[in-house]
Each structure stands twice: as structure tokens, then as C-alpha cells.
C-alpha positions in Angstrom: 190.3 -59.6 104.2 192.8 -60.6 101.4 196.3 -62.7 102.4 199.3 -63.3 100.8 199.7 -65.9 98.2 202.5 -68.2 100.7 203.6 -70.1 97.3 205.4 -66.7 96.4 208.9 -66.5 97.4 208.1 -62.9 99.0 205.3 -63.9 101.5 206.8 -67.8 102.2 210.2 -65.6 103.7 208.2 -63.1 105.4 206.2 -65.6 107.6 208.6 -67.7 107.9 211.5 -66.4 107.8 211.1 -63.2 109.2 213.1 -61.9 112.6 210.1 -62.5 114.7 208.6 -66.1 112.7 210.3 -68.5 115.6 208.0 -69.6 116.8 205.9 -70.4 113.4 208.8 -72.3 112.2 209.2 -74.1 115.1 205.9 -75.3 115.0 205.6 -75.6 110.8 209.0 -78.0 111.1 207.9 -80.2 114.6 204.8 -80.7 112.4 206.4 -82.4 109.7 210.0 -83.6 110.4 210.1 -87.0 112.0 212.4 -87.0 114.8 213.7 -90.5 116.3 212.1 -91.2 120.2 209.7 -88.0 119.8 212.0 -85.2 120.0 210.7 -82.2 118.9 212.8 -78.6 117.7 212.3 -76.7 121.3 214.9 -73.8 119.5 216.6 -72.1 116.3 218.0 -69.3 114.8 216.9 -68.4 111.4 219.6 -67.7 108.9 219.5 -64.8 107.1 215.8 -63.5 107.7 213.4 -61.8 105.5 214.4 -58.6 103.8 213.0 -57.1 101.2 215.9 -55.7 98.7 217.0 -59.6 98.9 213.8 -60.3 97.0 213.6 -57.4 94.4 214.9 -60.2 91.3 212.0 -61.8 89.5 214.0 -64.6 87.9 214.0 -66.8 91.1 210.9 -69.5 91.2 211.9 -70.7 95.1 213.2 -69.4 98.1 215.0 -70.9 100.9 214.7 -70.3 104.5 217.2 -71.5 106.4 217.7 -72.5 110.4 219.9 -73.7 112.3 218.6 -76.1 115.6 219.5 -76.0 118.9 221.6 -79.7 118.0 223.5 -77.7 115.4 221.2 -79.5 112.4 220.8 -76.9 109.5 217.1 -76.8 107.8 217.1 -76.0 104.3 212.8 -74.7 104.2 212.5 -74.3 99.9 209.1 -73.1 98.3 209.3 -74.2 94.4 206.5 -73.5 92.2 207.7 -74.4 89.0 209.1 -77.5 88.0 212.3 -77.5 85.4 214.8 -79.9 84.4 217.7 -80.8 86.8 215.2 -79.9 90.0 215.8 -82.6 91.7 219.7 -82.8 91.3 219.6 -79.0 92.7 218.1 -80.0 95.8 220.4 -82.6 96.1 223.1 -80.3 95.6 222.1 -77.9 97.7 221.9 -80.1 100.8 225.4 -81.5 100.1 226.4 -78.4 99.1 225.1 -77.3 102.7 226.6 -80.3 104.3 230.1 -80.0 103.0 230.5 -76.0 103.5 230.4 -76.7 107.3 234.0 -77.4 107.5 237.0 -75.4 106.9 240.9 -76.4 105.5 242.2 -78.9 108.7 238.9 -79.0 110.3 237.6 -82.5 111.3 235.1 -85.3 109.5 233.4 -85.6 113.2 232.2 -81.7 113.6 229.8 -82.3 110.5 226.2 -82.0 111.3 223.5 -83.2 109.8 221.3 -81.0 107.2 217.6 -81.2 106.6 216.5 -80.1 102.9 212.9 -79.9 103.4 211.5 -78.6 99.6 207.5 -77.8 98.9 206.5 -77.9 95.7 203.6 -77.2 93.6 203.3 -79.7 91.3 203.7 -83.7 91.4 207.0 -85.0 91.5 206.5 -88.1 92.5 203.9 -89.6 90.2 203.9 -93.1 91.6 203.3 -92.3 95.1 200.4 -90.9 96.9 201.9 -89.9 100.1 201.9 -85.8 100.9 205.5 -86.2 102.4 208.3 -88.5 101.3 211.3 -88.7 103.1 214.5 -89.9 101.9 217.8 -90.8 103.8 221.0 -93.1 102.7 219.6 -96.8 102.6 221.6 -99.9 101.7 219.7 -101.0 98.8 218.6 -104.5 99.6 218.4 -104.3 103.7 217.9 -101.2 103.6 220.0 -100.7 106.9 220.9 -96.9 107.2 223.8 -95.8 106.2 223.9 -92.6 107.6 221.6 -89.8 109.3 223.4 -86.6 108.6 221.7 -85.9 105.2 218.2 -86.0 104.6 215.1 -84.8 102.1 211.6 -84.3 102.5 209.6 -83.6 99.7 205.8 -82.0 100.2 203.6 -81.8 97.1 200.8 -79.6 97.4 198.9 -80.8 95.0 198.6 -84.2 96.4 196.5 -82.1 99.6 193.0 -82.0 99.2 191.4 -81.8 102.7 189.0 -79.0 103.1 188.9 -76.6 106.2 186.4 -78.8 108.0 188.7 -82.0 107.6 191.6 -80.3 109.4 192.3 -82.1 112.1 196.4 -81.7 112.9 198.7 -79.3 113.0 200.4 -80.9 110.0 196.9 -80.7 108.2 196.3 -76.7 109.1 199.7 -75.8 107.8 199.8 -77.3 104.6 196.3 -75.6 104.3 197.8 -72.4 104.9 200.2 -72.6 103.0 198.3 -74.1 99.5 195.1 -71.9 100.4 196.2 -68.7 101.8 196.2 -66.3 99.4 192.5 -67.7 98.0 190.9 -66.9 101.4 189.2 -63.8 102.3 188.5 -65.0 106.1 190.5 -66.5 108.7 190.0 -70.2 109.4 188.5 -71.3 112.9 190.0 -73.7 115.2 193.8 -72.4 114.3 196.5 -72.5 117.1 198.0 -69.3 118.3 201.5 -70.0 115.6 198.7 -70.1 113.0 196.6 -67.3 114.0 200.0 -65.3 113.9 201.2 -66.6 110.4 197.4 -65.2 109.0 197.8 -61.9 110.6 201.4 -61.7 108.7 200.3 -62.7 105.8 197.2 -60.0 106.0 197.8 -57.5 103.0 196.5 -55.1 105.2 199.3 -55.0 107.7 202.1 -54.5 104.6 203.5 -51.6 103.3 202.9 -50.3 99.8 206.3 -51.8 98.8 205.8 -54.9 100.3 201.9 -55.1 98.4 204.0 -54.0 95.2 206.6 -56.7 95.1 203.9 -59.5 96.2 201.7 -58.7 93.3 204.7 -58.0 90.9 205.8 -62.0 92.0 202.0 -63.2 91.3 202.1 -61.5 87.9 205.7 -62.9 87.2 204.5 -66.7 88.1 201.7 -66.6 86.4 202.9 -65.4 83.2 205.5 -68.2 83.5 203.5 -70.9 84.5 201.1 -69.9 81.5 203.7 -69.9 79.1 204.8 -73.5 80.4 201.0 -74.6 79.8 200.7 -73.2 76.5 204.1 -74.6 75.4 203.3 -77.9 77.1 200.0 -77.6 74.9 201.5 -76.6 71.7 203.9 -79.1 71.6 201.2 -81.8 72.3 199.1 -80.6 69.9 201.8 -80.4 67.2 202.8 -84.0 67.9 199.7 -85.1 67.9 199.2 -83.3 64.1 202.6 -85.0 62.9 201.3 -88.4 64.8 198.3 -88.4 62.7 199.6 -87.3 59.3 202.7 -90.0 60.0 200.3 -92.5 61.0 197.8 -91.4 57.9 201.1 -91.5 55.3 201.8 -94.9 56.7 197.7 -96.1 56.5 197.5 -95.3 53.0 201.2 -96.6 52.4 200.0 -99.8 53.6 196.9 -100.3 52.6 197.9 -98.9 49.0 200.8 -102.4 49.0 198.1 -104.6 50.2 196.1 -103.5 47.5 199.0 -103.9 44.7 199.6 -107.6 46.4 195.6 -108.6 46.1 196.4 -107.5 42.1 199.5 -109.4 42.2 198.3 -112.7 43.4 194.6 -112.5 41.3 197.6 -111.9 38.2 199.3 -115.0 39.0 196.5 -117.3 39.5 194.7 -116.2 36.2 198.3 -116.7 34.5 198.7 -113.6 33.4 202.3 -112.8 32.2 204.9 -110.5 34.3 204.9 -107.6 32.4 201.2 -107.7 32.4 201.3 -107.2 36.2 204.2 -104.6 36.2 202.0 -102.4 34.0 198.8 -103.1 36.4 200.0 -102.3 39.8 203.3 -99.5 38.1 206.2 -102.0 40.1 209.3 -103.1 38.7 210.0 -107.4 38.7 212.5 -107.1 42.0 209.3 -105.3 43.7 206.9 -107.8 43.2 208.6 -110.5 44.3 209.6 -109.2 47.2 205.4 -109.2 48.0 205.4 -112.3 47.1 205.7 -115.2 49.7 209.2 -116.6 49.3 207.6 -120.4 48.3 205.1 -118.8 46.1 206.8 -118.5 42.1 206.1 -115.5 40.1 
């Protein structure tokens, strides 16, 4: 039994965000949203759903699902699996981008609703924090009284999630699972809920079409010749600052320790009397040179 990798933009829309996935985003999203006084997402319409031409391009690293709630609060779901420069300003983008397209010319501030970017990466993005989710909202800075609720984003590393299949114990835990371990399983988990069970037998390769298998493995290919090329320019460029760190640092080593040496001659000349151009021809420094080696009080 082989499943789709759910880091892949292809299989992350199909369970997801599929025509019949309701009820697996339902439960995915009441799993890891805090709501205020325990409310929970009892409905939503997903935006756009799964289709495959949609997915065809291989340039994209992440794919949003969106969803609208039964309050009117749009979900932004994003899958990233490669980090680049400017990531986080586009996910802050896209949630105000999100947030403003809601009204049109004349229409009032008060019809706004409030937008839910929830983005899973896999890589750390927040290096000095240990916590799988952080959550973000408008804060005044000192008091940190709220400013407002309508805009909010969660960020879920996978990296940071370590639990194995016998240390699942919540529904939070046994998503997060899924959705990290998936594709490297040949078996389904015990002990899964019935949205859980459902999102494995979606993700089964063996219930896909030819097209669909070709386009998943096509993605795999794509991602990992990319994230290969990031390691292996990450580790070219560490080991080529490393060389010019050490011949720098080398240059300056012998630099330093070849004017110590010169000074050790300089000072032996002085105290043995020795005249100046004596010591110009033993160390191969002009007069303005050696005095500047010299401590200011000491004559030369």
C-alpha cells in the first residue's frame, strides 16, 4: 500500500480540497484553530476545489485551499515546502490581500470578515521558538491588548513534529502525522477517526488515475531536484566561504605574525644601539614604517 506524499501541492488539494473533503477539513481546521468560548467550524464551502489541469505548472512550491465558514470567515489552508526570500511578507500579503478583496467600490468597512491564513511549512521558520503552531493576531505592543480579530496567521512547522505513531494521542497529533508521514507509509495507522481513515483511502495511489499518479510523481521529482539544488548551493557557498575565511584569516596570521617579528628585530636593534639604517636594511622598512611600530614614548 503506497500514499501520496501530502507535502505536494497535488495530493494536499486533493484531500483537502477536493468536492467531497468537507468533512476532513472540517475536522483538520477544528483541530488546530483556536476559537474563543469553544466554538468549533460545524460548516464550509471550499473555494475553488481540486482539479487537476489547475495543477499541471511545476513552478509553484505551495498551494492554497481555500474555505469559506458558516460565519463568513475565509481560511487561507497553504502547503509550502520550500522556503525563499520574501515568504513571510507573501503570506502576509495574501491574507490582506484576501481581507481587502471582500469589498466592492461604495461597499461598507462593517461587511469585512475576518480571514484565517493558516500556512504549513516544511522547514523551520521560527528558529527561536519550539512551539508546532504559532499564532499571530494585531497586539498593542506593550499591553498587548488586541487590536483587532479579523486578520489572523498560523504557522505549523513540520519539522518541529516528532511524535511517532504510538505517541498520537489527539486529533491535532494524527493530522500533522498524516500529513508529514504519509507518503513514507506503506500501511494504514490504527486508532484513526473516520475523517482520517477517509483522507488515507484518498490519498491511496491505488484509487488514482494514471494521470493523477503521473502529475504526483512528476511534483516529487520537481521538489526534490529543487530542494537538492538549494542544499548543494547552500553547501557550496559554505564551503567556499569557509576556503576564503581560511586563506583571509591565514594572509592575515602570517601578515601579523611576519610585523611582530620585524618589531622583535626592531626593538633588539635599538637596545644594542645599532644605527637606523642598519635596521631598515634588517627588517626591508622604510624610517616612517618603523616608527610607526614603535611605542609612541619609545625614541628610535
Amino acid at each position: 500500500m503506497n500514499f501520496l506524499d501530502i507535502k505536494t501541492d497535488f495530493a494536499f488539494k486533493k484531500v483537502f480540497g477536493s468536492e467531497g473533503s468537507k468533512d476532513l477539513l472540517i475536522s483538520f481546521l477544528n483541530s488546530v484553530i483556536e476559537f474563543d468560548q469553544q466554538q468549533t467550524i460545524t460548516d464550509l464551502t471550499i473555494v475553488d476545489p481540486y482539479s487537476i489541469p489547475l495543477l499541471k505548472g511545476m513552478k509553484d512550491t505551495f498551494v492554497d485551499v481555500k474555505a469559506e465558514l458558516s460565519d463568513n470567515t475565509r481560511v487561507i489552508i497553504e502547503m509550502q515546502v520550500l522556503n525563499h526570500e520574501g515568504f513571510e511578507k507573501r503570506v502576509l500579503y495574501n491574507a490582506a490581500k484576501n481581507y481587502s478583496l471582500q469589498l466592492k467600490k461604495g461597499d461598507a468597512y462593517h461587511l469585512l470578515n475576518p480571514v484565517i491564513a493558516l500556512t504549513i511549512t516544511d522547514f523551520i521558520l521560527f528558529k527561536n521558538s519550539d512551539e508546532l503552531i504559532n499564532r499571530f493576531k494585531l497586539l498593542e505592543k506593550n499591553h498587548f491588548i488586541q487590536y483587532s480579530d479579523d486578520i489572523e496567521l498560523i504557522f505549523i512547522e513540520l519539522p518541529k513534529f516528532n511524535k511517532t505513531e504510538q505517541e498520537l494521542i489527539s486529533i491535532q497529533d494524527k493530522w500533522v502525522y498524516f500529513i508529514k508521514n504519509a507518503g513514507n507509509l506503506d500501511y494504514m495507522p490504527k486508532n484513526l477517526n473516520q475523517e482520517l481513515e477517509k483522507a488515507f483511502s484518498i490519498a491511496n495511489e491505488a484509487n488514482l488515475s494514471e494521470e493523477e499518479l503521473e502529475l504526483q510523481h512528476k511534483k516529487k521529482d520537481w521538489i526534490y531536484i529543487q530542494k537538492n539544488s538549494i542544499d548543494y548551493a547552500t553547501k557550496t557557498g559554505l564551503q567556499k566561504g569557509l576556503e576564503q575565511g581560511l586563506e583571509k584569516g591565514l594572509e592575515q596570521g602570517l601578515e601579523q605574525g611576519e610585523w611582530k617579528e620585524k618589531l622583535k628585530i626592531i626593538e633588539n636593534a635599538i637596545r644594542i644601539g645599532l644605527p637606523m639604517q642598519t635596521i631598515i636594511e634588517l627588517t626591508g622598512l622604510d624610517e616612517e614604517q618603523i616608527s610607526s611600530l614603535l611605542p609612541k614614548s619609545q625614541p628610535t
